[in-house]
C-alpha positions, 0 to 999 in steps of 0.5 A: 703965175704965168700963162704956161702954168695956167696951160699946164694945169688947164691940159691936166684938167682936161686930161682927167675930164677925158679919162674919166669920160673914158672909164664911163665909156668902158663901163657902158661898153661891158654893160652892153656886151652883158646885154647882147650875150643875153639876148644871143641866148635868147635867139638860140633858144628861138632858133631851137623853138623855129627847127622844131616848128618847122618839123612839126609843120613838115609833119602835118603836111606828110599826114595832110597828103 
């Protein structure tokens, strides 16, 4: 065996090692996305719930006056 074959095979190692890094990397990645499009549905009830707070204390404050 030459040293170009120990390279060659060494390079494909790596770039198997690589592709591999990057599907787990993929993986997180979508998982993430699921987590922040959760959390955005969250925030928008939050925001519903922070409108109706605001009406609520605009009211108490005509009926305070």
């Amino acid at each position: 065996m030459d040293i170009n074959a120990v390279m060659i095979v060494l390079l494909c190692v790596i770039i198997i090692c690589l592709l591999f890094i990057m599907y787990v990397m993929y993986v997180r990645i979508q998982q993430l996305l699921t987590e922040v499009d959760s959390l955005t549905g969250r925030m928008e009830i939050t925001d519903n719930e922070l409108e109706h707070l605001t009406r609520s204390v605009e009211e108490y404050k005509k009926t305070r006056v």
